[in-house]
C-alpha positions as CSV (number, residue, x, y, z in Angstrom):
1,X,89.7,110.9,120.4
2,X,91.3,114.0,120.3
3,X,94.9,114.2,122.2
4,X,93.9,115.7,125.8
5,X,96.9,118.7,126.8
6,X,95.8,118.6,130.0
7,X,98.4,116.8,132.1
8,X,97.1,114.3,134.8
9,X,98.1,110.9,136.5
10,X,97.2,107.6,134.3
11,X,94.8,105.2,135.9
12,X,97.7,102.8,136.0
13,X,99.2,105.0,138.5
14,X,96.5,105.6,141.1
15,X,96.7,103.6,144.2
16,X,93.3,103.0,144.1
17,X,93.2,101.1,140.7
18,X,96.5,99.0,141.6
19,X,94.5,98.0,144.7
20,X,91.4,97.0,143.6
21,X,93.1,94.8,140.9
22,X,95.5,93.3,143.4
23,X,92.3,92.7,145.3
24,X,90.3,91.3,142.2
25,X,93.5,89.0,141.0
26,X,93.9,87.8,144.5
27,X,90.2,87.2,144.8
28,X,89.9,85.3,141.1
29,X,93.1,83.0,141.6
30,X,91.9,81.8,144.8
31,X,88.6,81.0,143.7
32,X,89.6,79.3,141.1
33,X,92.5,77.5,142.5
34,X,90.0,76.2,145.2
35,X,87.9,74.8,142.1
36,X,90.5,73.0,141.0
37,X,92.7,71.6,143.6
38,X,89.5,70.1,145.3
39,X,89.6,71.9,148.7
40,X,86.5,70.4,149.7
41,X,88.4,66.8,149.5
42,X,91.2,68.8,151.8
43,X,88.6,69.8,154.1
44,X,87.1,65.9,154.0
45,X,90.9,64.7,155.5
46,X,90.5,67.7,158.5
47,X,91.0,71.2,159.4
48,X,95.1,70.5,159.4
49,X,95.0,69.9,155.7
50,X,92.3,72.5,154.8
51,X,94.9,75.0,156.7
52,X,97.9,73.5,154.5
53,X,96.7,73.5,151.4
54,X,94.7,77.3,152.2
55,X,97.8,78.7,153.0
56,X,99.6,77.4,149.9
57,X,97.3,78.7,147.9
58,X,96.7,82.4,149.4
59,X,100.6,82.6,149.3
60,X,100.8,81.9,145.5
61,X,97.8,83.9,145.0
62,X,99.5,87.2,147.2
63,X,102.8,86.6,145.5
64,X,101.1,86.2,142.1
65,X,98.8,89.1,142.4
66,X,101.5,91.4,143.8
67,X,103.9,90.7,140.7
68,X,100.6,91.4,138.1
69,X,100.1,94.6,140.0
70,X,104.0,95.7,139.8
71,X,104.0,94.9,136.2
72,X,100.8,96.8,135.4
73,X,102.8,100.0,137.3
74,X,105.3,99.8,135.1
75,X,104.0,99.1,132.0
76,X,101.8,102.1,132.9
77,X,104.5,104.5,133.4
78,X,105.8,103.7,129.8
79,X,105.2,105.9,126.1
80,X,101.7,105.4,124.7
81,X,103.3,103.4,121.8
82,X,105.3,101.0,123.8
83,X,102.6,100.2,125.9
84,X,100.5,99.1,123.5
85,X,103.4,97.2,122.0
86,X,104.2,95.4,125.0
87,X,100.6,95.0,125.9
88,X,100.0,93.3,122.4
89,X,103.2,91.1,122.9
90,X,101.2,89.6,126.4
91,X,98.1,88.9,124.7
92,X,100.1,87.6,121.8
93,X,101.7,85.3,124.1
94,X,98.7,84.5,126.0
95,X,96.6,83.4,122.8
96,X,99.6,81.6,121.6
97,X,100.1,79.4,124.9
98,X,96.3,78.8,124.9
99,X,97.0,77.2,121.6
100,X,100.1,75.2,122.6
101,X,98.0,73.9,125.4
102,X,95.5,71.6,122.5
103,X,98.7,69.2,122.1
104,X,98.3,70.3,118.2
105,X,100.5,68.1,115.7
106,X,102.6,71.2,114.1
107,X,103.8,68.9,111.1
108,X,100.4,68.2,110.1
109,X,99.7,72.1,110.0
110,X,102.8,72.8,108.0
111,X,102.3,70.1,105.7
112,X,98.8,71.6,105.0
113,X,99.4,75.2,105.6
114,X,100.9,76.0,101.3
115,X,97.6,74.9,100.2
116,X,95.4,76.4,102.8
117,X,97.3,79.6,101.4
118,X,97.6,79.1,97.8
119,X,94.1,77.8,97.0
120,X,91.9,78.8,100.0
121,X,93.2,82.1,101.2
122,X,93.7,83.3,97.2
123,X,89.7,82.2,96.6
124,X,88.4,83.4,99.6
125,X,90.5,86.8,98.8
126,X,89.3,87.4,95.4
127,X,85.7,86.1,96.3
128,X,85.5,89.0,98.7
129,X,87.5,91.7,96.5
130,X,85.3,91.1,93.8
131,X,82.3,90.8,95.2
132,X,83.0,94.4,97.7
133,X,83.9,95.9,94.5
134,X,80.3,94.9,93.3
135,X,78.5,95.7,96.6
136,X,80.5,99.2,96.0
137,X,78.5,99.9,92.9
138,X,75.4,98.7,94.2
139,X,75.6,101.0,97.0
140,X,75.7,104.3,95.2
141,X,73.3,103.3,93.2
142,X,71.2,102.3,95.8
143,X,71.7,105.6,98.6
144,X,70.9,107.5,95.3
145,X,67.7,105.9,94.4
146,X,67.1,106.3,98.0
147,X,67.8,110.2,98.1
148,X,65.7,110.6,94.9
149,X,62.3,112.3,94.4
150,X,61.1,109.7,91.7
151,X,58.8,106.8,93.9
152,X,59.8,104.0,91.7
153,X,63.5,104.3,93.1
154,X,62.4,105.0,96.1
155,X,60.5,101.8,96.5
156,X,63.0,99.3,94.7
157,X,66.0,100.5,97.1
158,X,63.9,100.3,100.2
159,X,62.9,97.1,99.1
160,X,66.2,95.7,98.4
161,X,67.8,97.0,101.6
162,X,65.0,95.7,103.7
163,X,65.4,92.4,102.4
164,X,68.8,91.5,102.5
165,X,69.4,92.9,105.6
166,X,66.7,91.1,107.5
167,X,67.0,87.8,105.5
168,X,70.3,85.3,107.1
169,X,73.5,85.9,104.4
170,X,73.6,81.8,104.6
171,X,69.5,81.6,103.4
172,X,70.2,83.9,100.7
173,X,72.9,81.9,99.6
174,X,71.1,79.2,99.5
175,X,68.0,81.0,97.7
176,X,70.7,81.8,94.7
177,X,72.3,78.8,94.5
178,X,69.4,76.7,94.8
179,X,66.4,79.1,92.9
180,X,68.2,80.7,90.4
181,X,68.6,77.3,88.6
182,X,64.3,76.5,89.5
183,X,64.3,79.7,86.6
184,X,66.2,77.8,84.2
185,X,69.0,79.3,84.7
186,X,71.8,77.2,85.9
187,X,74.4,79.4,88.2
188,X,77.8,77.9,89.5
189,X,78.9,78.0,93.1
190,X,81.4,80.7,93.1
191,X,79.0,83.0,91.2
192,X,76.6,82.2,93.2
193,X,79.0,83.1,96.3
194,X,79.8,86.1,94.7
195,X,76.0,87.3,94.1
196,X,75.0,86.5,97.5
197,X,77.8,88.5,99.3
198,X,77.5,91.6,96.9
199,X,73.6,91.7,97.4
200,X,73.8,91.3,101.2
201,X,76.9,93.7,101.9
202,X,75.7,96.0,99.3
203,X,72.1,96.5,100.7
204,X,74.1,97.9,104.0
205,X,76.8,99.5,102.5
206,X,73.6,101.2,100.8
207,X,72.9,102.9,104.4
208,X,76.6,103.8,105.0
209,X,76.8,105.7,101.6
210,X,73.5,107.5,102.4
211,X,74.4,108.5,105.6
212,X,77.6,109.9,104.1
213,X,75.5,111.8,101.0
214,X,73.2,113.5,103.9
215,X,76.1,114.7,105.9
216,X,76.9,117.1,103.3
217,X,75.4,120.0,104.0
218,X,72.7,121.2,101.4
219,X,74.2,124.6,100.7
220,X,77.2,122.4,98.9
221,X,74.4,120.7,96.5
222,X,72.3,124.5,95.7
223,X,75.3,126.0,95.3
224,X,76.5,123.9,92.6
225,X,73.4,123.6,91.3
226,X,73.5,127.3,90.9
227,X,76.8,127.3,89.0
228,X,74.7,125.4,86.0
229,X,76.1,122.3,87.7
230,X,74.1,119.2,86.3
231,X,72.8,116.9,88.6
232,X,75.3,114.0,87.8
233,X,78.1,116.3,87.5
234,X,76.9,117.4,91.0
235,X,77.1,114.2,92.6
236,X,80.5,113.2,91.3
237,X,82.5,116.1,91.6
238,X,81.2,117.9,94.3
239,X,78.7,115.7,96.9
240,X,80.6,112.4,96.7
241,X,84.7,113.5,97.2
242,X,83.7,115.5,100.4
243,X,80.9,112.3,101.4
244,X,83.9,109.4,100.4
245,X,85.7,110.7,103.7
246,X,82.9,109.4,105.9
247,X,82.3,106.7,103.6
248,X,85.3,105.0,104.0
249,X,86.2,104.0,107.1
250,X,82.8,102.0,107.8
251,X,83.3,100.4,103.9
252,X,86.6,99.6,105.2
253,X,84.8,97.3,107.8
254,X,82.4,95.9,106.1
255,X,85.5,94.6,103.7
256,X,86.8,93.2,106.9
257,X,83.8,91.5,107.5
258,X,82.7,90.4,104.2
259,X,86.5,88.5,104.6
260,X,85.0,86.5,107.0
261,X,82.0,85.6,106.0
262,X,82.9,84.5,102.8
263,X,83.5,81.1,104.6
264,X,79.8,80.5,104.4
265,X,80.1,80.0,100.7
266,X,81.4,76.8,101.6
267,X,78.2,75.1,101.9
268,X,78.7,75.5,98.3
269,X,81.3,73.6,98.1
270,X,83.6,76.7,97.2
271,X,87.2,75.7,97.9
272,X,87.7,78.5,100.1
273,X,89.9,79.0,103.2
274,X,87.0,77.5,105.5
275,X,86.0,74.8,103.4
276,X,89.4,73.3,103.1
277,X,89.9,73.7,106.5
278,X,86.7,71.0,107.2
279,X,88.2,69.0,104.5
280,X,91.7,68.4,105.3
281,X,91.4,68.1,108.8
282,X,88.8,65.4,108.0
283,X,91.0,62.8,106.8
284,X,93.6,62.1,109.7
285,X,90.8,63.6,112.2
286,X,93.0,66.5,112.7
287,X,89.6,69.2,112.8
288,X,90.8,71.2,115.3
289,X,94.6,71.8,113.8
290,X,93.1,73.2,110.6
291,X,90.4,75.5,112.5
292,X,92.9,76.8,114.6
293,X,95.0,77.2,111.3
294,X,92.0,78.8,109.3
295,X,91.9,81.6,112.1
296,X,94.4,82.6,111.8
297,X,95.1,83.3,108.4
298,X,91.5,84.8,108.7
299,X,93.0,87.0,111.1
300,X,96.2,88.0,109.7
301,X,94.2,88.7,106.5
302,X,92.2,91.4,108.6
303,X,95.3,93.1,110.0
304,X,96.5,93.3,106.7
305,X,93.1,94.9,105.4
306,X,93.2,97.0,109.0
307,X,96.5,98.3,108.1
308,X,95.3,99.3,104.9
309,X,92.5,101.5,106.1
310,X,94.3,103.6,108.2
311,X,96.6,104.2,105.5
312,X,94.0,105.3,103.3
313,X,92.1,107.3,106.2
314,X,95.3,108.7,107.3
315,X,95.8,110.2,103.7
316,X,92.1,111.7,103.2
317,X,93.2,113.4,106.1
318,X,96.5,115.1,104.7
319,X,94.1,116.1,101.8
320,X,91.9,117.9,104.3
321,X,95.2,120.1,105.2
């Protein structure tokens, strides 16, 4: 959204808002501190400890509440940019205490962890680079069969998008991997990864790029056309640069995405990121170590990519100037 000049109180400063999530914390924490310190038992033993352990519990509840409110104040009253820093920092903190709480064996993740990253992140990264770089290519050609006039085109790339976006991205990797050999020809399990992804996030990135072709406003394609422009030369010079800065940033998340489901290659038996994770954590019974491991290098791989993006998108837009 666009910056707003018009100068008014944050909803982190109105009294009403503080209230009602004083009220709602207050609310929560007692429920849920009922639920677990069994007050029903407290009320078997008689109304004296019912009353004890109720008032220990709506004191720690006020005090708690109170303290959340306070800090949500002044959080509030602080620069846009810190805010979201510090607010990142508490969910940071949050995730990582949620974590700590498994009783995880940290030597067993950094005894794994160099060859989660030198042989499943690099696969899984240059599965999905090469097959968006495929899925790129198919999806011009696809939004342009789609714009055409001829019905043969027409038909094929409706076809083709209809398909692979209604049909599961794990049944069509197992149609490759398992159909293409019933041909005679016999297709290994990273090509056939690779196919399956670039078919799949092709036949929507098809959509995205014909959306982005039909934004342009038809006076850009006639008038080109009018210069003695040839059709090809019209679409690469003129329709596509002004159509690439619409097209990016949803290509940009279906990169993101296609990251993450690359791990369903590993039915496969690609030795990607998710299908080492299975394995190694298989042997001592360590499952949930190397999940929890495998997230997140999933996820600091899509920061990395999210970064990325708004660099790019950030630059189209000092081209616009």
């Amino acid at each position: 959204m666009y910056y707003d000049k018009v100068q008014k109180n944050k909803i982190t400063q109105q009294p009403w808002f503080l209230g009602a999530f004083a009220l709602i914390t207050f609310i929560f924490m007692i429920w849920n501190n009922w639920n677990q310190s069994g007050a029903g038992d407290a009320a078997a033993t008689g109304l004296a400890g019912l009353l004890q352990s109720t008032g220990g519990i709506i004191a720690v509840s006020a005090v708690t509440s109170l303290v959340l409110t306070l800090i949500i104040n002044v959080v509030g009253k602080l620069p846009m940019q810190t805010q979201t820093v510090v607010v990142w920092l508490a969910l940071l903190s949050a995730a990582l205490y949620f974590f700590y709480s498994f009783d995880l064996s940290y030597s067993f993740i950094l005894s794994k962890l160099p060859f989660l990253i030198t042989q499943g992140v690099f696969t899984t990264v240059y599965i999905s680079a090469i097959s968006i770089a495929i899925a790129f290519v198919l999806a011009i050609i696809g939004a342009i069969a789609k714009l055409s006039q001829n019905g043969f085109a027409v038909a094929i790339a409706s076809f083709y998008t209809s398909f692979f976006r209604g049909v599961p991205l794990l049944i069509q990797i197992y149609l490759i991997y398992l159909g293409i050999p019933q041909l005679g020809y016999v297709i290994d399990a990273v090509p056939a990864g690779v196919l399956a992804l670039s078919l799949c996030y092709g036949a929507y990135m098809t959509e995205i790029f014909r959306g982005g072709i039909m934004s342009i406003p038809r006076g850009q394609w006639e008038a080109a056309r009018a210069l003695g422009l040839r059709p090809f030369t019209t679409m690469r010079k003129v329709i596509m640069p002004q159509a690439m800065k619409l097209i990016i940033p949803p290509t940009g998340n279906q990169f993101i995405a296609m990251l993450k489901d690359s791990s369903l290659v590993s039915v496969i038996g690609v030795w990607e990121l998710m299908f080492l994770a299975r394995t190694q954590g298989r042997e001592e019974f360590r499952h949930l170590e190397m999940l929890i491991t495998a997230a997140m290098l999933y996820w600091i791989l899509s920061i990395i990519l999210e970064r990325c993006q708004a660099v790019l998108e950030k630059r189209m837009k000092r081209q616009e100037r």
